[in-house]
BALOBA-1460 file (C-alpha; in Angstrom, 3 decimals):
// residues 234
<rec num="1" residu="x" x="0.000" y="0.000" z="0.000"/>
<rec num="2" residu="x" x="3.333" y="2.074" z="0.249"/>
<rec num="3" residu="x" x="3.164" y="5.396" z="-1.875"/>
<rec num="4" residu="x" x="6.449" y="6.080" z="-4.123"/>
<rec num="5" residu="x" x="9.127" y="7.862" z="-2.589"/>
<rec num="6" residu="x" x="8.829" y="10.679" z="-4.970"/>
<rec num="7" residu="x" x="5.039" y="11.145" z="-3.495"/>
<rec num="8" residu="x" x="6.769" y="11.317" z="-0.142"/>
<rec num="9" residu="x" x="7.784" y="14.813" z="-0.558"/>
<rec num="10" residu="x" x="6.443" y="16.082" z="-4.058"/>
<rec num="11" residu="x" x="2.807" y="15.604" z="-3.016"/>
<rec num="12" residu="x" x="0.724" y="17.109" z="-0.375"/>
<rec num="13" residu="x" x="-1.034" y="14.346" z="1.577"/>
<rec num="14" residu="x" x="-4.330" y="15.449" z="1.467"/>
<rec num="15" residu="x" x="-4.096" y="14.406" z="-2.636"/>
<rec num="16" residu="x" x="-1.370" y="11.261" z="-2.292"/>
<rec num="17" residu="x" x="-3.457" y="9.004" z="0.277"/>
<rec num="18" residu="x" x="-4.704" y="5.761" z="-1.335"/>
<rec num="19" residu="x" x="-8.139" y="6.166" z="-1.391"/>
<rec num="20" residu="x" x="-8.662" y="1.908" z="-0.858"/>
<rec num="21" residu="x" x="-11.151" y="0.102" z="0.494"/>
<rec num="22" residu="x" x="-9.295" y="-2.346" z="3.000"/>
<rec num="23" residu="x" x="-9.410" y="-1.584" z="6.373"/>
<rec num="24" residu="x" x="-6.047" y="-2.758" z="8.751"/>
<rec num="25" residu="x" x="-6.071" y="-3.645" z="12.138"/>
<rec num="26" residu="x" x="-5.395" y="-2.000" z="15.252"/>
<rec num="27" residu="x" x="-2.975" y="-2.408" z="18.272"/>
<rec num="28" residu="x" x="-3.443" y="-0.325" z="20.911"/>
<rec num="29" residu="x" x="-1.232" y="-0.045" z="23.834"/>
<rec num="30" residu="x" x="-2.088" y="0.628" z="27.677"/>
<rec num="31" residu="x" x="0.392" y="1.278" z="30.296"/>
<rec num="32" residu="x" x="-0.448" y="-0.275" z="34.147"/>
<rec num="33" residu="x" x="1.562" y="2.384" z="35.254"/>
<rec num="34" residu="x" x="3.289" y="5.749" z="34.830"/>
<rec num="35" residu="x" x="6.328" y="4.782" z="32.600"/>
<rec num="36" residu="x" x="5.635" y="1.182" z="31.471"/>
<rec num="37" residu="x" x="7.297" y="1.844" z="28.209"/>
<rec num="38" residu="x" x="4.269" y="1.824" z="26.255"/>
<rec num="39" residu="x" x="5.739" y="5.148" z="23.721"/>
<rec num="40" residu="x" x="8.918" y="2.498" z="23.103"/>
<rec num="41" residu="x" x="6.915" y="-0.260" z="22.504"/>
<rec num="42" residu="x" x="4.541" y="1.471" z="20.013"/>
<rec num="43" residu="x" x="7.398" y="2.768" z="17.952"/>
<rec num="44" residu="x" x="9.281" y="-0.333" z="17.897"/>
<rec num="45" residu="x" x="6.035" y="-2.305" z="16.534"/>
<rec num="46" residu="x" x="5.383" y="0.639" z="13.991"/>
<rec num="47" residu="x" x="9.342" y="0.643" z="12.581"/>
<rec num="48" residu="x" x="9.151" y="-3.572" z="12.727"/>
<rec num="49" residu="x" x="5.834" y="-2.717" z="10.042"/>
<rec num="50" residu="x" x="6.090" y="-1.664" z="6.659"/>
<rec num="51" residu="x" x="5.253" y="1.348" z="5.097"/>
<rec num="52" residu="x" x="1.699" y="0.339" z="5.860"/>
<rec num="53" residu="x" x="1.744" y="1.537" z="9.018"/>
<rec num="54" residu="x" x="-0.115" y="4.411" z="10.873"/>
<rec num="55" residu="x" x="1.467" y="5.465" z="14.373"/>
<rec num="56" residu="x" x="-0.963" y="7.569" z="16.839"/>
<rec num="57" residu="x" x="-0.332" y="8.919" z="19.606"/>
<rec num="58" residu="x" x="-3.236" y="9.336" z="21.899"/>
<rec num="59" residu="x" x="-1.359" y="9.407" z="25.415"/>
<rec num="60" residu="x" x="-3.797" y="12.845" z="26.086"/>
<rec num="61" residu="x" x="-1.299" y="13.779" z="29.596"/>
<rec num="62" residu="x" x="1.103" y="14.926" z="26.329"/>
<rec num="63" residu="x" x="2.960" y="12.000" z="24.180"/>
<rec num="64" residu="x" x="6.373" y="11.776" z="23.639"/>
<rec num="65" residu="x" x="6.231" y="10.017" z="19.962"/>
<rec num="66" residu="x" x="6.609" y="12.843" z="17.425"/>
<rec num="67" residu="x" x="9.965" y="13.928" z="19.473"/>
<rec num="68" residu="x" x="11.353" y="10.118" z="19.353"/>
<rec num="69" residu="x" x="10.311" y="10.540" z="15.676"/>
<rec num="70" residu="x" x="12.273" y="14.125" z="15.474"/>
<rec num="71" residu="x" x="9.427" y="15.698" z="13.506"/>
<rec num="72" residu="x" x="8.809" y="19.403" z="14.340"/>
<rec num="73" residu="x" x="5.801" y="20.828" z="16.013"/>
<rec num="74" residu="x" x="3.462" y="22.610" z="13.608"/>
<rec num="75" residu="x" x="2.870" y="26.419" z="14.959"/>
<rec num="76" residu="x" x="-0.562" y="26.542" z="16.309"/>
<rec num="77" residu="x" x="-1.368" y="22.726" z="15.673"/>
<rec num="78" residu="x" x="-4.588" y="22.056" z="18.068"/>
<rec num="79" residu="x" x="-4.713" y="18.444" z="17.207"/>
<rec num="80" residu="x" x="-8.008" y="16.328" z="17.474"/>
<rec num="81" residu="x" x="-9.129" y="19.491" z="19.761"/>
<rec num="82" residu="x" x="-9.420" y="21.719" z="16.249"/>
<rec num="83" residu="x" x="-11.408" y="18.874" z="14.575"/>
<rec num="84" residu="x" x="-14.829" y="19.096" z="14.013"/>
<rec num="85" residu="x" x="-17.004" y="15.856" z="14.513"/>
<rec num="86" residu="x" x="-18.726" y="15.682" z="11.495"/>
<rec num="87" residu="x" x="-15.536" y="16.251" z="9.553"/>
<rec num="88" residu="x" x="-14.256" y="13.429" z="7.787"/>
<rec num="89" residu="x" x="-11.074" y="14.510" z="6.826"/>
<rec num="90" residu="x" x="-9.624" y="14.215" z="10.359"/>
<rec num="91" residu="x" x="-6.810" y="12.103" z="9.235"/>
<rec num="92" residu="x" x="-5.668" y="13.419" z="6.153"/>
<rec num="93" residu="x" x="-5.707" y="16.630" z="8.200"/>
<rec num="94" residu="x" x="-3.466" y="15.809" z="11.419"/>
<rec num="95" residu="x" x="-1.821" y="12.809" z="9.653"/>
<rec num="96" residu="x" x="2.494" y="13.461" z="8.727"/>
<rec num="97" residu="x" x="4.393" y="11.227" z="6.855"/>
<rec num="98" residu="x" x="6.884" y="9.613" z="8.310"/>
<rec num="99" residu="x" x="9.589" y="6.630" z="7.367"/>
<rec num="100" residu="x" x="6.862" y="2.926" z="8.246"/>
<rec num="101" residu="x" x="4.123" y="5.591" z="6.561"/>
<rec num="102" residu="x" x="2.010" y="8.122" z="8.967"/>
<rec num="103" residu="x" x="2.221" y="9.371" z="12.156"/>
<rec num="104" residu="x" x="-0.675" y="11.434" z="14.378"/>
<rec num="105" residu="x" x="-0.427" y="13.224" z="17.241"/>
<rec num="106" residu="x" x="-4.033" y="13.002" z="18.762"/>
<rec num="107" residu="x" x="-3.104" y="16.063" z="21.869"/>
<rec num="108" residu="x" x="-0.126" y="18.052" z="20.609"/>
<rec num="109" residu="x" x="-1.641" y="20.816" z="23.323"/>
<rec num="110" residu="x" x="-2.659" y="18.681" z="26.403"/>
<rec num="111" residu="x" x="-4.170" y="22.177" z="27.640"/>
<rec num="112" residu="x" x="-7.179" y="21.846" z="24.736"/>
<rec num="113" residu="x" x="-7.758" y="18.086" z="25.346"/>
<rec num="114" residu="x" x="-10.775" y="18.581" z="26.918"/>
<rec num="115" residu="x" x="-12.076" y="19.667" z="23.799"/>
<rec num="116" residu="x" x="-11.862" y="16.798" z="21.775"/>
<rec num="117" residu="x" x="-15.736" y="15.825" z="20.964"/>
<rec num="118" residu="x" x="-16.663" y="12.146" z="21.698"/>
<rec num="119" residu="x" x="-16.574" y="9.589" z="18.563"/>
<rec num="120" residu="x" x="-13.800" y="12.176" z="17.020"/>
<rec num="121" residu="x" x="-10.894" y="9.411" z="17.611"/>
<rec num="122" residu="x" x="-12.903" y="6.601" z="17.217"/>
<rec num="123" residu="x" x="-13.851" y="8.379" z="13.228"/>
<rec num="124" residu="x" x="-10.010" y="9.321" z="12.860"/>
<rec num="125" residu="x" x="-9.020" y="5.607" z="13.812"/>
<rec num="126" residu="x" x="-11.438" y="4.220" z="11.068"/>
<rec num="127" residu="x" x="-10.104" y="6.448" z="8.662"/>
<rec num="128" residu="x" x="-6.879" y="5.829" z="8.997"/>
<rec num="129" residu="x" x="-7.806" y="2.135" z="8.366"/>
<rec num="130" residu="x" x="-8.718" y="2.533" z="5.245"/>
<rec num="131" residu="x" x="-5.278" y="3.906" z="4.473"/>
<rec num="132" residu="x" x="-2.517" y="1.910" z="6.460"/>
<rec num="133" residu="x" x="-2.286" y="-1.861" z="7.002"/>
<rec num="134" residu="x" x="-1.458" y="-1.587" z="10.642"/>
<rec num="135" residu="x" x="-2.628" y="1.376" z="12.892"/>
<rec num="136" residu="x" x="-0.951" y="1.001" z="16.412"/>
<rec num="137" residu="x" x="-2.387" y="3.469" z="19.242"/>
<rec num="138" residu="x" x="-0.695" y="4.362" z="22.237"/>
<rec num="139" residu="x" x="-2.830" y="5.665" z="24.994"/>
<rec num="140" residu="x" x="-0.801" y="5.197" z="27.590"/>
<rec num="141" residu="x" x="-3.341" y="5.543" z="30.664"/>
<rec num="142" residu="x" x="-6.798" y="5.442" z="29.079"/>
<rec num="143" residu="x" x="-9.165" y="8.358" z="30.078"/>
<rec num="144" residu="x" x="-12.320" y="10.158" z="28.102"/>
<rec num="145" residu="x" x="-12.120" y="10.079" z="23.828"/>
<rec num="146" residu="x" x="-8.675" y="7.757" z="24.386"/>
<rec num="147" residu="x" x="-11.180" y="4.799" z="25.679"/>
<rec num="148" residu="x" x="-12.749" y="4.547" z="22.521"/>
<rec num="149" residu="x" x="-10.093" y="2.854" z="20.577"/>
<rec num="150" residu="x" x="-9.048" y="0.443" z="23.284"/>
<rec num="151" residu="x" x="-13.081" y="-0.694" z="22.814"/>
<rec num="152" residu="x" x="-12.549" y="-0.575" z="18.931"/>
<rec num="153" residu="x" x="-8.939" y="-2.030" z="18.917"/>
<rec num="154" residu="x" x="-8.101" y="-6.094" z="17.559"/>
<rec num="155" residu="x" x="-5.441" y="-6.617" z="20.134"/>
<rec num="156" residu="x" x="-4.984" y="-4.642" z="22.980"/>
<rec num="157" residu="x" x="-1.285" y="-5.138" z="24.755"/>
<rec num="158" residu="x" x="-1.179" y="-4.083" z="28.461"/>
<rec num="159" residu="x" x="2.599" y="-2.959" z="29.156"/>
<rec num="160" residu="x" x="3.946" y="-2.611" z="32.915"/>
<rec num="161" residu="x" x="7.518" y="-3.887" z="34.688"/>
<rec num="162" residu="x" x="7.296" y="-7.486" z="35.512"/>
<rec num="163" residu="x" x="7.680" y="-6.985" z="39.651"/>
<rec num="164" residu="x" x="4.672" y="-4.861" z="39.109"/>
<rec num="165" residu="x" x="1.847" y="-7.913" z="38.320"/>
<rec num="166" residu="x" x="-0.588" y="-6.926" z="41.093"/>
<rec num="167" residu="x" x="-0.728" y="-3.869" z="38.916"/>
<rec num="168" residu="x" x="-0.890" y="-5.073" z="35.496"/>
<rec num="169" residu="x" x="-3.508" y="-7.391" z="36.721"/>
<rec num="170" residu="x" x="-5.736" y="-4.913" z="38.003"/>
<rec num="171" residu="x" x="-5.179" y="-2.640" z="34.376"/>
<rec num="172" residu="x" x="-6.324" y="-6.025" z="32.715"/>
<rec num="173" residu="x" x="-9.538" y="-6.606" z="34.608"/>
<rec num="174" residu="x" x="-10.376" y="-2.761" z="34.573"/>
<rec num="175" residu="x" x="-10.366" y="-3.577" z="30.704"/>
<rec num="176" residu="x" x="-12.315" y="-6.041" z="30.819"/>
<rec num="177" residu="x" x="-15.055" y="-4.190" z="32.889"/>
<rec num="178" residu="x" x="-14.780" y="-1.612" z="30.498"/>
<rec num="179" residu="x" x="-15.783" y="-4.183" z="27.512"/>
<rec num="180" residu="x" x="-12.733" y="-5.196" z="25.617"/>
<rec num="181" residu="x" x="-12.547" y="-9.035" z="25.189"/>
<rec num="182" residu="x" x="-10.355" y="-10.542" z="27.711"/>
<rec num="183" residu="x" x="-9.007" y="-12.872" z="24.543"/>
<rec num="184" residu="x" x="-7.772" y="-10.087" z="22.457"/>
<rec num="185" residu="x" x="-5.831" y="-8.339" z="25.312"/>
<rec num="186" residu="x" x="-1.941" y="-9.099" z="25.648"/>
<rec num="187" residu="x" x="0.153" y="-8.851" z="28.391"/>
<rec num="188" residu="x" x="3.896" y="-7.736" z="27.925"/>
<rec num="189" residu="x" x="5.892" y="-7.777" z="31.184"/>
<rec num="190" residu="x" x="8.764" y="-5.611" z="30.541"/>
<rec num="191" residu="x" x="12.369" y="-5.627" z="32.559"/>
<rec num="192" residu="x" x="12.440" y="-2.585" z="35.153"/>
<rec num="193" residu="x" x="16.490" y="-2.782" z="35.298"/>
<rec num="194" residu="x" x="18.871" y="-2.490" z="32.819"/>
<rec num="195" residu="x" x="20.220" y="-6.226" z="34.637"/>
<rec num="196" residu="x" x="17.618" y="-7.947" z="33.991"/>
<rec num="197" residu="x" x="16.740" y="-6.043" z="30.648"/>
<rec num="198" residu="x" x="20.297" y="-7.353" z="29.819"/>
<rec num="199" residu="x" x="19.684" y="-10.771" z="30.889"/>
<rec num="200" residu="x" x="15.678" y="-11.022" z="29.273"/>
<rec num="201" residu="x" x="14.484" y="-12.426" z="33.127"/>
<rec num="202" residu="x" x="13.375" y="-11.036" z="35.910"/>
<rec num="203" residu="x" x="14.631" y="-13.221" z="39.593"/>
<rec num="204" residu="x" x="15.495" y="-15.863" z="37.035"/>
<rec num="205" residu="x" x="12.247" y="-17.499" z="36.693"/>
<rec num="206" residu="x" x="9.552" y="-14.868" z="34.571"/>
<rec num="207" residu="x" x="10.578" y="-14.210" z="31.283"/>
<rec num="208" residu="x" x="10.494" y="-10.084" z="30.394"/>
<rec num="209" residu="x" x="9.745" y="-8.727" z="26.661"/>
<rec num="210" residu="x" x="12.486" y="-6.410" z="25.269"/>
<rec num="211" residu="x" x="9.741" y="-3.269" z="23.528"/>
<rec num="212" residu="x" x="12.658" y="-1.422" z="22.786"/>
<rec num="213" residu="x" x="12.773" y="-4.072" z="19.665"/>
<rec num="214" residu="x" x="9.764" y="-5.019" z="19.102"/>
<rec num="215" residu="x" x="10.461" y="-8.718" z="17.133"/>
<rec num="216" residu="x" x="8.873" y="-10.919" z="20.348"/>
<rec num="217" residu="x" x="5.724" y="-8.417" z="21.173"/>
<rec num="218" residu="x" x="5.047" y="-8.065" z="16.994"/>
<rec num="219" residu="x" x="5.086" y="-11.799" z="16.798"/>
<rec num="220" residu="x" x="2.751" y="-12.208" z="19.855"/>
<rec num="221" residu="x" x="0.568" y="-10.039" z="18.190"/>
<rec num="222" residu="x" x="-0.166" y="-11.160" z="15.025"/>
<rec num="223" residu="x" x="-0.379" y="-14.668" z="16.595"/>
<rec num="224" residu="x" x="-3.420" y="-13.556" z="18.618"/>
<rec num="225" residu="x" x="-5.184" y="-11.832" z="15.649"/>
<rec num="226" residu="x" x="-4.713" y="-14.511" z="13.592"/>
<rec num="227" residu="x" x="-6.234" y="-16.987" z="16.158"/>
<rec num="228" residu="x" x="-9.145" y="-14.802" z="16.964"/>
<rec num="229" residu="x" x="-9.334" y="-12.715" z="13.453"/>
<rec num="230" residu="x" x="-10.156" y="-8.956" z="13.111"/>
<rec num="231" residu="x" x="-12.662" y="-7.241" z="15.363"/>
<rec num="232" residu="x" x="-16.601" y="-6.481" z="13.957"/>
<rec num="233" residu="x" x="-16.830" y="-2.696" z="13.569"/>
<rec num="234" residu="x" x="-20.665" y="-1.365" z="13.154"/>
């Protein structure tokens, strides 16, 4: 679904977008606590895609992605906040190009977040679905509009230190109570020390997932939607 890498930069992307009927799937990633590495993780699945991939960044306390990515802030950029709900061009509107094929930045201004009108993500999501093979979402903690595409989402990956399971365990069942399917939501302990990052384990025994790569969590992924297949969107 890639675009030529002369459309890259000689096009504007409101006109180069494949206008396609597919629709991709969606990961979305929730932290079980404040730093689980869920920004890491996100980018290390999107750059393990293709081209096909759309990267958002819904973490609404202010995401760190489009730094890690080293694209500049657009002057006066309001993000899903300057969207209007009826307007169908939400993605081609926020959406930047980058290297694995688009990145959004859902709250560029965490100061106009509370703006965002419900069903707004949950429309840019679907959009961007009929442009990239892959959309992964990270929402960090999810709160208000970023709760709609953890509902929406084929896989949702729960991402917290492995000597924190009490927590991750309560994130997973305050999913579930929230709707999503407890068979489309993976867990990925992650190592909290750079010893045990080193070494993959954490006291020997509990094996830890290295999401500054990305090859073990991708794999786990598309393993579970290929066992369970894409989710039914009305």
């Amino acid at each position: 679904m890639a675009l030529l890498e002369a459309d890259y930069e000689a096009r504007p992307l409101l006109e180069s977008i494949e206008r396609v009927g597919s629709t991709g799937r969606s990961v979305v990633l929730v932290g079980a606590h404040g730093g689980a590495g869920t920004s890491t993780a996100a980018l290390a699945i999107a750059r393990g895609g293709d081209r096909g991939v759309c990267l958002v960044d819904a973490d609404l306390a202010g995401g760190t992605l489009g730094v890690a990515l080293g694209l500049k802030p657009r002057i006066g950029d309001a993000g899903l906040a300057g969207v209007r709900e009826a307007d169908g061009t939400a993605f081609a509107t926020l959406a930047q190009r980058a290297p694995f094929g688009w990145f959004v930045e859902i709250g560029p201004r965490p100061e106009l977040v509370w703006l965002i009108r419900d069903g707004t993500l949950r429309a840019l999501t679907r959009q961007a679905m009929r442009q990239a093979s892959l959309i992964v979402i990270d929402v960090a903690r999810p709160v208000g509009p970023s709760c709609e595409p953890v509902l929406d989402a084929d896989v949702v990956v729960i991402v917290g230190h492995a000597n924190r399971l009490k927590t991750i365990n309560q994130t997973q069942q305050r999913l579930t109570r929230l709707g999503v399917d407890a068979a489309r939501i993976v867990v990925c302990p992650t190592a909290p020390t750079i010893v045990e990052r080193i070494s993959g384990r954490l006291r020997g025994k509990l094996n830890c997932i290295d999401v500054q790569h990305g090859d073990e969590l991708l794999l786990l992924i598309e393993g579970r939607i290929a066992s369970l297949g894409p989710r039914k969107r009305g």
